[in-house]
C-alpha positions as CSV (number, residue, x, y, z in Angstrom):
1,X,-5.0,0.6,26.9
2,X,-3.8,0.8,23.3
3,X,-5.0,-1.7,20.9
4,X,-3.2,-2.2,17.3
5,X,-3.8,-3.8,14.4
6,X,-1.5,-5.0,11.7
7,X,-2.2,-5.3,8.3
8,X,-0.3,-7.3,5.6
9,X,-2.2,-7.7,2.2
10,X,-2.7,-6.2,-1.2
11,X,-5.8,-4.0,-2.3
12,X,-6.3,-4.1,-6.0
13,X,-7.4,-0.6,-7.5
14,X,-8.1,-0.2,-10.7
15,X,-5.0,0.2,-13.3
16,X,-5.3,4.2,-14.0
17,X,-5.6,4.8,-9.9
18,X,-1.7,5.9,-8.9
19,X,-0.1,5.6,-6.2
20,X,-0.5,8.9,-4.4
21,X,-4.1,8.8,-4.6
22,X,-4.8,5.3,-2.9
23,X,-2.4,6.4,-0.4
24,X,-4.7,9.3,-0.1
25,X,-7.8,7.8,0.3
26,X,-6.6,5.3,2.7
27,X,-5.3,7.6,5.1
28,X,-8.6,9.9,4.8
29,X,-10.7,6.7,5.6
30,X,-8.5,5.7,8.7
31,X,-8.4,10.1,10.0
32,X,-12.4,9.9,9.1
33,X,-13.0,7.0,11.9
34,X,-10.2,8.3,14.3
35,X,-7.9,6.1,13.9
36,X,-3.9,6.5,12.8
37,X,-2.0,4.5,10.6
38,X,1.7,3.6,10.8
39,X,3.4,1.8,8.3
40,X,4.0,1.8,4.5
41,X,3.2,0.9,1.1
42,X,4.4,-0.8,-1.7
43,X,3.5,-0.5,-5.3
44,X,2.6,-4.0,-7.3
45,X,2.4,-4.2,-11.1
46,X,2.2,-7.5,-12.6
47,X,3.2,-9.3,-9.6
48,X,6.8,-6.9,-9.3
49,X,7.1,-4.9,-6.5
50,X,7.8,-1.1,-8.0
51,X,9.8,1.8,-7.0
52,X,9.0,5.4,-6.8
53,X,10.4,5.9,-10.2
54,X,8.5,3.7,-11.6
55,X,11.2,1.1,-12.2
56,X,10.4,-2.8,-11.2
57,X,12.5,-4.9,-8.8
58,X,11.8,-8.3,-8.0
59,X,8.5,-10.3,-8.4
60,X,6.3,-10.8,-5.2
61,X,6.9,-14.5,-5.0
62,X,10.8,-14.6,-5.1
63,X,12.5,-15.2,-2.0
64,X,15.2,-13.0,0.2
């Protein structure tokens, strides 16, 4: 049987901690219990989501 769990939520890390490394830490976590992890992540700075480049796009709360 194969059991999933999805997640939806932010994680607030402190300011200087970038992107790279939460992803980083994350994924060790899940690998150290033996789990796997599927999905993505989005970058959030002031309630705008951000893009690799470090540019912002829209605010969190805006609709599609």
């Amino acid at each position: 049987m194969r059991k999933e769990i999805e997640i939806n939520g932010c994680v607030e890390v402190p300011a200087e901690m970038t992107m790279d490394e939460f992803c980083a830490a994350f994924i060790e976590f899940v690998e150290a219990k033996g789990w796997y992890f599927g999905g993505g992540f989005r970058e959030i700075v002031d309630g705008y989501y951000v893009n690799r480049d470090g540019k912002k796009e829209k605010h969190v709360a805006d609709e599609e």
